[in-house]
MARLONU-508094 format. One line per field, with one value per atom (N, C-alpha, C): residue number from 1; residue in one letter; atom name; y, x, z. Coordinates in pm, 1 decimal. Each point is the difference from the previous one (the first is absolute). Layout:
// MARLONU-508094
i = [NUM_...] $
aa = [A_...] $
at = [CA_...] $
py = [Y_...] $
px = [X_...] $
pz = [Z_...] $
// end
This chain:
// MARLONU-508094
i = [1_1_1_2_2_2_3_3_3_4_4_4_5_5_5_6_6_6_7_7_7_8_8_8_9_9_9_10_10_10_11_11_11_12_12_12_13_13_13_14_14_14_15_15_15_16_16_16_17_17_17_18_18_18_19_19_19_20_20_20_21_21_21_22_22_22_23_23_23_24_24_24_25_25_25_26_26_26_27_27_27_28_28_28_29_29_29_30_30_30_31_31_31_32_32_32_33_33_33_34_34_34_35_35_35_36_36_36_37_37_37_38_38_38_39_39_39_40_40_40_41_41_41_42_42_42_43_43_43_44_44_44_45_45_45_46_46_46_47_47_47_48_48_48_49_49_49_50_50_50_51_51_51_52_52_52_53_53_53_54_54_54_55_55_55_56_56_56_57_57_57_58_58_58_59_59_59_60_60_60_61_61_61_62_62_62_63_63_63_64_64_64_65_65_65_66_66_66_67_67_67_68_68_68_69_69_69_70_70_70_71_71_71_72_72_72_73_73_73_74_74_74_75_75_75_76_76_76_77_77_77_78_78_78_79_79_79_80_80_80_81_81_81_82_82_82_83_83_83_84_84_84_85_85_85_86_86_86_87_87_87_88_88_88_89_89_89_90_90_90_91_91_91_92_92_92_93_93_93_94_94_94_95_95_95_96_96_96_97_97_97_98_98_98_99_99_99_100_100_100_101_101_101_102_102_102_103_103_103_104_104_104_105_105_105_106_106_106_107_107_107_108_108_108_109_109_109_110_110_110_111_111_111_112_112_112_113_113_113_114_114_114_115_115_115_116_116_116_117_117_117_118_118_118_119_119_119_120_120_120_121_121_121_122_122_122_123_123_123_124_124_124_125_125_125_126_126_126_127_127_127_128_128_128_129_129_129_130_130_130_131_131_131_132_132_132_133_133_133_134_134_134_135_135_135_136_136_136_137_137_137_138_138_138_139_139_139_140_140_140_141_141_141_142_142_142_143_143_143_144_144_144_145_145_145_146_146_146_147_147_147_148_148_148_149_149_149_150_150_150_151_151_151_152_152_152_153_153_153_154_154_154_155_155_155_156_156_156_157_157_157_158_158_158_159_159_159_160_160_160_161_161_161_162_162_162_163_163_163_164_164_164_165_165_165_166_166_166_167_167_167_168_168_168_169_169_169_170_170_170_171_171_171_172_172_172_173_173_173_174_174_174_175_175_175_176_176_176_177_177_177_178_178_178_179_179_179_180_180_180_181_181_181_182_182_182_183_183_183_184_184_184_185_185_185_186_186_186_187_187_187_188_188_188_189_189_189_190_190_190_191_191_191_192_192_192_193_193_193_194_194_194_195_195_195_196_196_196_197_197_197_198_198_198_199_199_199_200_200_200_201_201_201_202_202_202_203_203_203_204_204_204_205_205_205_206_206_206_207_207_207_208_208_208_209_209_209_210_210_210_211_211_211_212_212_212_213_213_213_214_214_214_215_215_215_216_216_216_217_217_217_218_218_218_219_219_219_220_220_220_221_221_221] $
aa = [X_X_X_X_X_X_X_X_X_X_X_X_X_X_X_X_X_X_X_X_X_X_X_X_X_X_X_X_X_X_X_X_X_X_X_X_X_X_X_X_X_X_X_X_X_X_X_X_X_X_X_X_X_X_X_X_X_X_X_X_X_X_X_X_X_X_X_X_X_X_X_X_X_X_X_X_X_X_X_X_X_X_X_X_X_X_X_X_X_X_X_X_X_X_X_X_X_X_X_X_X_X_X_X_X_X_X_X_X_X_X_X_X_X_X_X_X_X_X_X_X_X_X_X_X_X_X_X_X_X_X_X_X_X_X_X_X_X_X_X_X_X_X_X_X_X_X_X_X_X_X_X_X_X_X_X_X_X_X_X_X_X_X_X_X_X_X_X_X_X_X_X_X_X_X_X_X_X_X_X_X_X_X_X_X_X_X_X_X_X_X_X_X_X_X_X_X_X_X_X_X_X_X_X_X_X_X_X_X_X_X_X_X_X_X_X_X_X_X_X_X_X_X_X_X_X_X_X_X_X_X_X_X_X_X_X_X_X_X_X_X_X_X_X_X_X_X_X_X_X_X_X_X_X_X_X_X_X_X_X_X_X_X_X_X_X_X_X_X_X_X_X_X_X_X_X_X_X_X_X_X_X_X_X_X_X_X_X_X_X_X_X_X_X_X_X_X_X_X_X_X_X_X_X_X_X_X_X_X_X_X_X_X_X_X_X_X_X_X_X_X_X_X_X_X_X_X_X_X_X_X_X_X_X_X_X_X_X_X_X_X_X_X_X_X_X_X_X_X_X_X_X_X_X_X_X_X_X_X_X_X_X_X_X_X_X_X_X_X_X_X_X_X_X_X_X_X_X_X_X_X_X_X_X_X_X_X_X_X_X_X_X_X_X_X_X_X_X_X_X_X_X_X_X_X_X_X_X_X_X_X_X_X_X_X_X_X_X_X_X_X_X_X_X_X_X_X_X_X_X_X_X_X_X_X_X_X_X_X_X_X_X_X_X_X_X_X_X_X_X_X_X_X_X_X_X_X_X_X_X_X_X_X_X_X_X_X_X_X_X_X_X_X_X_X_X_X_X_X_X_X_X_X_X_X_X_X_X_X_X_X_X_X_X_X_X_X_X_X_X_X_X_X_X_X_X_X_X_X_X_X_X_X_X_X_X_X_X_X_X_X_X_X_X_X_X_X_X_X_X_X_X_X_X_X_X_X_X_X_X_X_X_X_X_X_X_X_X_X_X_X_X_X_X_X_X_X_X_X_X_X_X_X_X_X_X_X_X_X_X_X_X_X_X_X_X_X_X_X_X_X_X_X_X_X_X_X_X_X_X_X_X_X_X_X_X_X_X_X_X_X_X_X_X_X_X_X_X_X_X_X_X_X_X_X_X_X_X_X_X_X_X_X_X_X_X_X_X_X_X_X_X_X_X_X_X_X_X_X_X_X_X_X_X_X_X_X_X_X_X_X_X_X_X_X_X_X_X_X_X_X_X_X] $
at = [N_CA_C_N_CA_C_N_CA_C_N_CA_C_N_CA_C_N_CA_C_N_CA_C_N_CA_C_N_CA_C_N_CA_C_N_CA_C_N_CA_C_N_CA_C_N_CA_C_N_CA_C_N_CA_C_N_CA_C_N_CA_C_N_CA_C_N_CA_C_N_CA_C_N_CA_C_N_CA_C_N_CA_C_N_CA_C_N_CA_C_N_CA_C_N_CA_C_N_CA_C_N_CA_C_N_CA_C_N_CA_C_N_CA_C_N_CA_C_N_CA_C_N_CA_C_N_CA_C_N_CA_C_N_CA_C_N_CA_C_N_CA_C_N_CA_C_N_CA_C_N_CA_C_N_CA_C_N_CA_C_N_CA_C_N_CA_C_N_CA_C_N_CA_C_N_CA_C_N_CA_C_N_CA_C_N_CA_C_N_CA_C_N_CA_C_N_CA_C_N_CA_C_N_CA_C_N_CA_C_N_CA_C_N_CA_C_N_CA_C_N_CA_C_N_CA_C_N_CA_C_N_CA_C_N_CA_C_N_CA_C_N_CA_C_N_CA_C_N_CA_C_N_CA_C_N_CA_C_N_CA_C_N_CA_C_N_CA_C_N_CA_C_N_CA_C_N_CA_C_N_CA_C_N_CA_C_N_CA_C_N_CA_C_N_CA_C_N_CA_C_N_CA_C_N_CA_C_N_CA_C_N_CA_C_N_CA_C_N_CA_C_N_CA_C_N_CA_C_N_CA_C_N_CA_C_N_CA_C_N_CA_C_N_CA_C_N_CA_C_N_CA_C_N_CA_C_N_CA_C_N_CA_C_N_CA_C_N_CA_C_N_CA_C_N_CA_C_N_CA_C_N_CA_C_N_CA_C_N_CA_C_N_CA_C_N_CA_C_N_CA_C_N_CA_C_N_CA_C_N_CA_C_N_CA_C_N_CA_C_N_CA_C_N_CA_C_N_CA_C_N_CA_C_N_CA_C_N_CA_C_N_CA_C_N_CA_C_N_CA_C_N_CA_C_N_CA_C_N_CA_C_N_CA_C_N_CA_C_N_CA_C_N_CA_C_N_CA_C_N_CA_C_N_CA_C_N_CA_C_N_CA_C_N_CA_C_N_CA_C_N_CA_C_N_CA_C_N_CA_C_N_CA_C_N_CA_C_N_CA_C_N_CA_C_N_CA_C_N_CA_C_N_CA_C_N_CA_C_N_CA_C_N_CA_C_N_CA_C_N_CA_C_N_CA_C_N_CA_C_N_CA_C_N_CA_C_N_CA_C_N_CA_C_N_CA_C_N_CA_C_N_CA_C_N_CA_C_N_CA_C_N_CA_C_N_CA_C_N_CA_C_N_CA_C_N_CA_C_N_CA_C_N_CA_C_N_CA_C_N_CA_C_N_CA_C_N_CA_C_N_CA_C_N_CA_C_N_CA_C_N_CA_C_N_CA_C_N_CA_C_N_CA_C_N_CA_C_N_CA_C_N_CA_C_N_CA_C_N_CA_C_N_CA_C_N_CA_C_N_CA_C_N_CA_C_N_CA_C_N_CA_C_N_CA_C_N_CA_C_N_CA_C_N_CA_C_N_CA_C_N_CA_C_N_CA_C_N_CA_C_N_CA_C_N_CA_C_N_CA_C_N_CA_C_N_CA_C_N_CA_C_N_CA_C_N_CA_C_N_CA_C_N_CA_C_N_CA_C_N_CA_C_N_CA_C_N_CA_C_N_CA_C] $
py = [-119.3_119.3_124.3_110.2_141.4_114.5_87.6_130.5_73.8_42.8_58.3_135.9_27.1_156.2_-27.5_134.2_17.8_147.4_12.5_128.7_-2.2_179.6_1.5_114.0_-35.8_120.0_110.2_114.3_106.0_62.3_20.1_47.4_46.6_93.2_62.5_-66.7_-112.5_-99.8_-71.4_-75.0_-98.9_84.7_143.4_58.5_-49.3_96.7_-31.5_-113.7_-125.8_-160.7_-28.9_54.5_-33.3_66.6_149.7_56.9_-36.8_-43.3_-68.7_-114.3_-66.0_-136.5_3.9_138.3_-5.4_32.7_128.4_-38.3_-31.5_-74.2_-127.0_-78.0_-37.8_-90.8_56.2_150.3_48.8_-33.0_68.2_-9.9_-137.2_-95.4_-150.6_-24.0_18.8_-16.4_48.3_94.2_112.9_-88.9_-24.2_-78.1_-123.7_-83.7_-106.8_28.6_98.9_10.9_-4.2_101.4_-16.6_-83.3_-103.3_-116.4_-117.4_13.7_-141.3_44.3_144.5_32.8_-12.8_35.4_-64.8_-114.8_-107.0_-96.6_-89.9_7.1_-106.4_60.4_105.6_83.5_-1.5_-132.6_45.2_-109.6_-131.6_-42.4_32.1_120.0_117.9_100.8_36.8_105.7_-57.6_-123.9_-101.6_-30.3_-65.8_48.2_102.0_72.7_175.0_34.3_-65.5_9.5_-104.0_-98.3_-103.3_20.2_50.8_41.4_136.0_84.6_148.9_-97.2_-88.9_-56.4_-73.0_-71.2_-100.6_113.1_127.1_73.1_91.0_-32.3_56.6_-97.7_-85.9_-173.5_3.7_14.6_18.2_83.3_122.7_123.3_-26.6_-61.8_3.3_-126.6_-116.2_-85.4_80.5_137.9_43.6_36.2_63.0_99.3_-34.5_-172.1_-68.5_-42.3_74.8_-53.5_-138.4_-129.9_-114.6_-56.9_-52.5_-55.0_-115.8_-7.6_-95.9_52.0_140.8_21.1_136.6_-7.6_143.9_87.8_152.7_108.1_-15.9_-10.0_-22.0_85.3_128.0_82.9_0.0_96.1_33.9_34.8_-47.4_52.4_32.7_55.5_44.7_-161.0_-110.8_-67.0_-99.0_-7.6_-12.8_30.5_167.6_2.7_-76.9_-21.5_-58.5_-142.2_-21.2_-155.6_-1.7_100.6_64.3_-24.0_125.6_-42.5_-83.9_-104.2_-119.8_-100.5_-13.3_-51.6_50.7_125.5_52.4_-66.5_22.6_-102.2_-131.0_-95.6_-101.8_22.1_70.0_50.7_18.5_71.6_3.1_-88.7_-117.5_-91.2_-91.9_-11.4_-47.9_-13.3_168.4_52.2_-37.0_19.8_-25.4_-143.3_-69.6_-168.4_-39.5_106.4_-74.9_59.2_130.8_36.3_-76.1_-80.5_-73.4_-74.0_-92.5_-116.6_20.6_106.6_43.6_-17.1_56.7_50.2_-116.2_-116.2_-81.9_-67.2_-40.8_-113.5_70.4_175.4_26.9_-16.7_-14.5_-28.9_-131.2_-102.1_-98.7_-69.0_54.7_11.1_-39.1_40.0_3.0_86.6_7.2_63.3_118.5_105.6_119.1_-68.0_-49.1_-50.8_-123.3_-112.8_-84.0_88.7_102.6_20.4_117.8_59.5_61.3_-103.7_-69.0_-152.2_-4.3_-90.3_-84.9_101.2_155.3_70.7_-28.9_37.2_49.4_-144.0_-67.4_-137.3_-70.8_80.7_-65.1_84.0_108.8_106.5_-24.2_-62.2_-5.5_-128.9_-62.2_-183.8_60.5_83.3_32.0_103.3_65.1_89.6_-48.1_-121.3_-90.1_-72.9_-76.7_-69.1_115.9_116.7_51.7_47.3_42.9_69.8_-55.7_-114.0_-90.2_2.1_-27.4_5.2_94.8_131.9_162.8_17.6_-18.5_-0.5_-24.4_-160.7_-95.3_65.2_28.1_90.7_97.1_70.9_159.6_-21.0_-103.5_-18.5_-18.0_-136.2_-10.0_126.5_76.1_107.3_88.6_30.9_88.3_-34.2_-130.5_-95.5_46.1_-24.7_9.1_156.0_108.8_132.7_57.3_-40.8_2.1_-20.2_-123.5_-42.6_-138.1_-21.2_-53.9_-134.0_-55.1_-129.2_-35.5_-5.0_0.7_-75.3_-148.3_-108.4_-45.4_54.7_-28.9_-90.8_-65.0_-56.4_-124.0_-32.3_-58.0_46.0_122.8_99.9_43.6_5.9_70.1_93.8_73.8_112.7_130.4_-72.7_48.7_75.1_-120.3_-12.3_116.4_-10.3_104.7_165.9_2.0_136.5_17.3_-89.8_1.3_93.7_-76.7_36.7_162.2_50.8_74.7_125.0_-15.5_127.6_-33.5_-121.1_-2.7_36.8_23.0_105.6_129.2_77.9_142.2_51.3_159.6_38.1_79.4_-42.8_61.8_34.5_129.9_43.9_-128.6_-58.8_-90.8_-153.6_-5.3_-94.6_77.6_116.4_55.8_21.1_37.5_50.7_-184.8_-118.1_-145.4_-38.6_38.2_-58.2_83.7_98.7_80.8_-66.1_18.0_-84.6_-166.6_-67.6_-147.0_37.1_94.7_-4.5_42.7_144.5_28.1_-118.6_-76.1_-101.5_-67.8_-78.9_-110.3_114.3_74.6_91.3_15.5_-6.2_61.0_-97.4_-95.9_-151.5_-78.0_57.0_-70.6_143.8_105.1_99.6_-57.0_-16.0_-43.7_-82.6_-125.6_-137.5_13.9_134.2_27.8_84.0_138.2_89.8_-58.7_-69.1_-10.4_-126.2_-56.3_-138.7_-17.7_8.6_-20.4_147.0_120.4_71.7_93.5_-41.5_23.7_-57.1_-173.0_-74.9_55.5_19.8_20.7_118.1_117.5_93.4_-5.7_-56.8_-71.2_-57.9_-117.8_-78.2_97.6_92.0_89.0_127.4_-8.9_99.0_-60.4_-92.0_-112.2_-61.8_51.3_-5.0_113.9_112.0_103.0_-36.3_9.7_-25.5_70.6_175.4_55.1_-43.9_-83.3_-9.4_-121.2_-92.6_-160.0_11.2_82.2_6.2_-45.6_-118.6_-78.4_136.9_80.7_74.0_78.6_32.2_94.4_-135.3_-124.5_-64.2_-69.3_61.1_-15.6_-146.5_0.7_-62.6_29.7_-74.1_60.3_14.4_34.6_32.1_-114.3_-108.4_-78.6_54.9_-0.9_11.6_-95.5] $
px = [83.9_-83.9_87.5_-15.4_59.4_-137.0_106.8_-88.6_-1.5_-145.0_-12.2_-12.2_-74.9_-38.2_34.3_35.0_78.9_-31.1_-83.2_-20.7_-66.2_43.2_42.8_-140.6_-45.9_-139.9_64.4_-32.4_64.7_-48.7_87.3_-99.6_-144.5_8.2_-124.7_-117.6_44.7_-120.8_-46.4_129.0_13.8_-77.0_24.9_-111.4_-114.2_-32.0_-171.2_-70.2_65.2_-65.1_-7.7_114.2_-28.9_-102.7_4.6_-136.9_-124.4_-47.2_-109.5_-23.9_127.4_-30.0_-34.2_48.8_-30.9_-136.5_-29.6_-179.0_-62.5_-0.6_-82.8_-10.6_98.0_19.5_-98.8_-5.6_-106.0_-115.7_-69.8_-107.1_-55.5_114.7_-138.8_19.7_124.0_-38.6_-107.6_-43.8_-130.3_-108.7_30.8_-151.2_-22.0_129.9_-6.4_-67.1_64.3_-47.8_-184.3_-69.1_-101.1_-102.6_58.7_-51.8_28.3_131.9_-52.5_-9.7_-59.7_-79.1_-146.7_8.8_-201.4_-17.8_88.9_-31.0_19.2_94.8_67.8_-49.1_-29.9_12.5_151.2_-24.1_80.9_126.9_-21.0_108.2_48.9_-41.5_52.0_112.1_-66.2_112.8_122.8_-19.7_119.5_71.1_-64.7_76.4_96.4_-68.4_70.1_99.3_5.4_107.7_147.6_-66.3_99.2_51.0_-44.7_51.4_90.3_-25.6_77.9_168.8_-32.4_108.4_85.7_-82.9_68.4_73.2_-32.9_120.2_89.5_21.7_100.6_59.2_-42.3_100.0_50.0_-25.8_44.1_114.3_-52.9_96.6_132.0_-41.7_100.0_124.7_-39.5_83.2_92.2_-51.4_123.6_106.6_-44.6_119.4_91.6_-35.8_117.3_-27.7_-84.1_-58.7_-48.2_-32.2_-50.0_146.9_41.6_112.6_11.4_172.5_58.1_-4.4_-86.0_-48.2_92.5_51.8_50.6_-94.3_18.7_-71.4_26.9_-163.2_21.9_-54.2_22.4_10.5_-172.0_-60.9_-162.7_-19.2_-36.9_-25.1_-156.7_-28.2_-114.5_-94.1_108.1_-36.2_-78.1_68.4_34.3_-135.7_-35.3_-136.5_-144.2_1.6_-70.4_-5.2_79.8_-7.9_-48.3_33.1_-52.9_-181.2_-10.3_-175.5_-47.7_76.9_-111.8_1.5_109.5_-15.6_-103.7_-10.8_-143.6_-96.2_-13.5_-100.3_-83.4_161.5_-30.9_-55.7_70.4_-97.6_-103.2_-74.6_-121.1_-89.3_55.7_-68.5_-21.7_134.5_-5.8_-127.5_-5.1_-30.8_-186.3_-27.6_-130.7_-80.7_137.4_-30.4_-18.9_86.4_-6.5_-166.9_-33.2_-137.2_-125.4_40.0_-130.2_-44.9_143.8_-1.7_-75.0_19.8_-52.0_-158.1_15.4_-179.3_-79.1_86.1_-67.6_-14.2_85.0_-34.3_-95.1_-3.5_-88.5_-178.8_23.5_-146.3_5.1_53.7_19.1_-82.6_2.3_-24.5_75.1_138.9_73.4_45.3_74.4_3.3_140.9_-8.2_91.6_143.6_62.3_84.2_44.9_-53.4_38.0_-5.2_-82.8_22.7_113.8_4.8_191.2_93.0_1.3_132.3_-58.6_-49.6_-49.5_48.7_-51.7_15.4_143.9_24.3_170.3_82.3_-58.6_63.0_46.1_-209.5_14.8_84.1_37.9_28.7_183.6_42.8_134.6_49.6_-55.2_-7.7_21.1_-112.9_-10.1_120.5_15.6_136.6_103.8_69.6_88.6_27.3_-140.0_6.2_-17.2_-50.3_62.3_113.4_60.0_158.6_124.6_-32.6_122.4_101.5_-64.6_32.6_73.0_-49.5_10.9_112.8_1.8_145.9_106.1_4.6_70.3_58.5_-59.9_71.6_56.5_-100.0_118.4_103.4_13.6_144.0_116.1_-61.0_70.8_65.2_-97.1_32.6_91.6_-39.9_110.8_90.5_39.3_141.8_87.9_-75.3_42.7_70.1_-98.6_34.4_96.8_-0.5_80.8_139.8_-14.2_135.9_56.4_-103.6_75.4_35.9_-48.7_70.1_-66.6_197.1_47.1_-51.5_0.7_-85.4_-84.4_-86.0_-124.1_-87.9_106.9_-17.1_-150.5_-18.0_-110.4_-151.7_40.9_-165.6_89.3_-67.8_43.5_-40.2_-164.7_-3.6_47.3_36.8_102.0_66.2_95.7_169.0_-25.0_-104.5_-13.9_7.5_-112.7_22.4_121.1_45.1_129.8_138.9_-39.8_103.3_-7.5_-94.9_-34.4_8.3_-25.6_-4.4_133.2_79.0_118.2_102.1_100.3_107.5_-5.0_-115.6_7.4_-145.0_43.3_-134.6_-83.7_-85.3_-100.1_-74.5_-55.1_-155.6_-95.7_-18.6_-57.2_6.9_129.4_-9.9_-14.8_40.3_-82.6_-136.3_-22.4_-158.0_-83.6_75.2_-95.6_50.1_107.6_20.9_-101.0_-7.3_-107.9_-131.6_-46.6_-158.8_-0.1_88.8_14.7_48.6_42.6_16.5_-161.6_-57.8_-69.7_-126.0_0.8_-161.9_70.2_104.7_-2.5_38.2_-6.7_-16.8_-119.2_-73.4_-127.6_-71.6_14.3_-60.9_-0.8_151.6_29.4_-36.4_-56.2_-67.0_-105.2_-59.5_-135.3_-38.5_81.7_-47.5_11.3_96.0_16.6_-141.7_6.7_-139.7_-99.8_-35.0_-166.3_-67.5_118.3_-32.9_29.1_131.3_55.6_-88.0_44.0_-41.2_-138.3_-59.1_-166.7_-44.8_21.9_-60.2_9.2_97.4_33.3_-98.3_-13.9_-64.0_-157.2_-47.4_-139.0_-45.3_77.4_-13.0_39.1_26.4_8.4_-115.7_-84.5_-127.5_-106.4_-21.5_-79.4_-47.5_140.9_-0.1_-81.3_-46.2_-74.3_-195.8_-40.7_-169.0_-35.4_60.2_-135.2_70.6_144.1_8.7_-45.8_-92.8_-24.5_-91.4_-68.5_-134.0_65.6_-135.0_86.8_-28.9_-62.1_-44.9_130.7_90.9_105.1_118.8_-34.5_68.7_-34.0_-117.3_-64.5_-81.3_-75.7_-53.9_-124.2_-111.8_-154.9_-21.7_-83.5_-13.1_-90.8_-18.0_-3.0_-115.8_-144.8_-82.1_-14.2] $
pz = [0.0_0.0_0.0_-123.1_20.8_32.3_76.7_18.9_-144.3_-14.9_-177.4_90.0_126.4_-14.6_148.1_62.2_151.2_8.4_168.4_-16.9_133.0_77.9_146.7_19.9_134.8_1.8_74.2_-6.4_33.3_135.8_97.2_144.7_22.5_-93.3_-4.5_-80.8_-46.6_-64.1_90.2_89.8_91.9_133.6_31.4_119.6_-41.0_-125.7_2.8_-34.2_-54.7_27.0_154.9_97.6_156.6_20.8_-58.4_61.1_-35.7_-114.0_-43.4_41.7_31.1_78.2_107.6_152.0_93.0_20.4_-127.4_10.6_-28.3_-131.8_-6.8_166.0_73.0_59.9_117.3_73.1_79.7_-63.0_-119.2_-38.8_14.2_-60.2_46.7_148.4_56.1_146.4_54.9_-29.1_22.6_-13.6_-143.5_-67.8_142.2_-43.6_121.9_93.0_119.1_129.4_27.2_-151.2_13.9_-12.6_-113.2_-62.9_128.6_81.5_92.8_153.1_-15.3_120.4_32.3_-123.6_-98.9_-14.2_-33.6_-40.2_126.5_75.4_88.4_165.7_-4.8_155.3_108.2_58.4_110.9_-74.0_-65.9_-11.8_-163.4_-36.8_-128.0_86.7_101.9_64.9_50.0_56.1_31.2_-93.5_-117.8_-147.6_-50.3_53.7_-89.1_141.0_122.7_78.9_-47.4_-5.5_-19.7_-155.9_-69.6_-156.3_31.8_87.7_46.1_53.0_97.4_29.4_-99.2_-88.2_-105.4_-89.4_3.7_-110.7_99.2_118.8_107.8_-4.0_17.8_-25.9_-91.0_-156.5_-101.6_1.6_24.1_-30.0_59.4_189.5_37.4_-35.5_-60.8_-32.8_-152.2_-18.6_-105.9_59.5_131.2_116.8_36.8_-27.0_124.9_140.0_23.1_183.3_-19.6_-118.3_39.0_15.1_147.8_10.2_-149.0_17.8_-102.1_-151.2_-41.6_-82.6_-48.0_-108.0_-71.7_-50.1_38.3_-50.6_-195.7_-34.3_-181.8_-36.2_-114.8_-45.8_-67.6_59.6_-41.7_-133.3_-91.6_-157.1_-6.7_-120.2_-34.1_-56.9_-24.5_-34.4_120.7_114.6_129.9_71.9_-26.0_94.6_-156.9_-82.2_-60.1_36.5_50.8_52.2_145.7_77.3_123.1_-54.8_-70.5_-10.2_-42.1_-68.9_-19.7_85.3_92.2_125.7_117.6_-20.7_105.2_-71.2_-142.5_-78.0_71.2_10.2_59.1_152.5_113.9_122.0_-33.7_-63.4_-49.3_22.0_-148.6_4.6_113.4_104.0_124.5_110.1_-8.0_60.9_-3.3_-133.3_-18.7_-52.9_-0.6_38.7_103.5_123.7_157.8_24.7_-59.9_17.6_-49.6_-112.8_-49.3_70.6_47.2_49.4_157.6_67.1_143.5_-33.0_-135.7_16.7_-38.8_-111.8_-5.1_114.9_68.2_147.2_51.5_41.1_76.3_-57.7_-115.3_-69.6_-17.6_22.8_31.6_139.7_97.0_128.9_102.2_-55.5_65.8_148.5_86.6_96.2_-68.2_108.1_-93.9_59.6_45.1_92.4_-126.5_-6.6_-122.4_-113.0_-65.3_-110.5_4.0_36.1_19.0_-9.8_68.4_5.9_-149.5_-18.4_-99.7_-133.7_0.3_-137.8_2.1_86.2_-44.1_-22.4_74.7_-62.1_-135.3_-44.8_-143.3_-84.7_18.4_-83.7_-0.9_116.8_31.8_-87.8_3.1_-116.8_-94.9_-91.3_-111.6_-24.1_53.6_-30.0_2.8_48.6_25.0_-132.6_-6.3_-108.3_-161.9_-16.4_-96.8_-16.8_134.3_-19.8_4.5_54.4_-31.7_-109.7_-87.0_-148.0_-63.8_43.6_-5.7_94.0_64.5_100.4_-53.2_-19.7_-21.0_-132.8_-116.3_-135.7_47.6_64.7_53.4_36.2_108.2_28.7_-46.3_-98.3_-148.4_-51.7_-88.1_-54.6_103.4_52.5_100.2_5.2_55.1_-7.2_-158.6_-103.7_-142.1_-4.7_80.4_-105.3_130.7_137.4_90.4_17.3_-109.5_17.4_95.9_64.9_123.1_-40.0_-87.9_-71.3_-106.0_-103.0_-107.7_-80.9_60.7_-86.6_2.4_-119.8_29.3_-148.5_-21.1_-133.0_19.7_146.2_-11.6_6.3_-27.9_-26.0_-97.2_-128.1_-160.9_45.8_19.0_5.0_102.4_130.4_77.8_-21.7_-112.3_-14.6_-142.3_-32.9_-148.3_58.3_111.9_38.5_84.1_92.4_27.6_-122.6_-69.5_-164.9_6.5_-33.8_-23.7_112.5_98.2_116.3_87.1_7.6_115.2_-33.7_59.4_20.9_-63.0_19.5_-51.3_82.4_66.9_52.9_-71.1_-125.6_-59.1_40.0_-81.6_80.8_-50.1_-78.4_-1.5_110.5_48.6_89.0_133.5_25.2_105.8_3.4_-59.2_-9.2_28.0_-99.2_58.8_114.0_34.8_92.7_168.8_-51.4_87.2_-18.4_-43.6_-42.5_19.8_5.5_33.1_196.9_0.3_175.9_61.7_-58.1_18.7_13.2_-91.9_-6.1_117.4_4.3_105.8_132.4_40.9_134.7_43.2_-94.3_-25.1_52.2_-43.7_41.4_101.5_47.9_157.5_69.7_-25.2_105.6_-15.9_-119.2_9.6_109.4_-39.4_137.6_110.0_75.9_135.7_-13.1_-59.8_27.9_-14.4_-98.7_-28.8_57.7_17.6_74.0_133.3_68.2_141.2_55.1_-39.2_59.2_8.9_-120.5_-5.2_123.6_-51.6_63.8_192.8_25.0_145.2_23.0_-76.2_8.2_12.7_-84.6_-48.1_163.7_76.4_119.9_86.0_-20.6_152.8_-43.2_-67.2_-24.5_69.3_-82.1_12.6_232.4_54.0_124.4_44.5_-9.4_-13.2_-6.0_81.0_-4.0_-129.3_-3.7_-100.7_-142.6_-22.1_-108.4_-40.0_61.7_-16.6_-115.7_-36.2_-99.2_-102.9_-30.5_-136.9_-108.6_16.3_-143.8_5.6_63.1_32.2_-151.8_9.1_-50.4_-170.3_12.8_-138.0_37.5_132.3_4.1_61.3_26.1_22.0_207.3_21.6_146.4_34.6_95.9_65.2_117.2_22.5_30.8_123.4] $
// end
């Protein structure tokens, strides 16, 4: 493979894609907050807490503060991978909500259907991200550097070829967006899962918050 066309974005191009990206990125947060305050009530706001945390988790595994971990250089490419990982919180977020509301229309008690949502929602995220992990790592390994032979993944060892021993904006910029999704993912499973969930079971201890309708579920006569 040769480069036919090579060509560098200029600061002031590169500001205003961050700036359009940073507001795009308010505006649907916006949209969000209102859509799973309406839709979800109380375990929407737990949502939109544990998603606030999942991109402090994020952010901060660029800094360097996640022990064992090197500070990696933030690209524009970088927070695009940032938002589609809130993406996935999202969806987290309003799977652990279905699932509440179905048990509770179920006739279930609010106590099992908290355990129970987040249960199912923690399986299912497991069993889709595995996979998604498991490549990122790959890839990272490849455009990282951290080892040479990688002749038993072709496509590896292809982008390997191609991005190792030289620091391109192109291998910076993927190598930002391949850190970014898998950060993103392991904030995810601490916020939306370990620490929703903890949040969710210490509301729930509260009398006036027991109302199943608070949970998207009906009132009990």
């Amino acid at each position: 493979l040769t480069v036919d066309c090579y060509s560098t974005v200029s600061p002031s191009l590169g500001e205003n894609s961050l700036s359009a990206m940073v507001l795009a990125g308010l505006i649907a947060f916006a949209l969000i907050v209102v859509l799973m305050t309406a839709l979800y009530r109380l375990p929407g706001a737990v949502g939109l807490a544990a998603l606030v945390i999942q991109l402090e988790l994020t952010l901060a595994a660029f800094t360097g503060l996640v022990p064992l971990v090197q500070p990696v250089q933030l690209t524009v490419s970088g927070l695009f991978g940032i938002l589609l990982t809130m993406g996935f919180g999202v969806n987290t977020s309003v799977n652990t909500a279905e699932h509440i509301k179905a048990e509770l229309l179920g006739g279930r008690n609010l106590d099992y259907a908290v355990n129970h949502g987040f249960k199912r929602t923690y399986s299912t995220l497991f069993d889709g991200h595995t996979t998604l992990v498991f490549l990122l790592i790959l890839l990272l390994t490849a455009v990282s550097g951290f080892v040479t032979d990688l002749t038993w993944l072709t496509p590896a060892q292809t982008l390997a070829g191609l991005l190792q021993g030289q620091q391109t904006v192109a291998a910076q910029s993927l190598h930002s967006f391949l850190y970014a999704v898998l950060a993103g993912i392991a904030a995810n499973y601490i916020s939306c899962n370990w620490i929703a969930h903890s949040m969710m079971r210490s509301l729930t201890k509260y009398p006036a918050l027991r109302d199943p309708v608070l949970y998207g579920g009906v009132r009990h006569d």
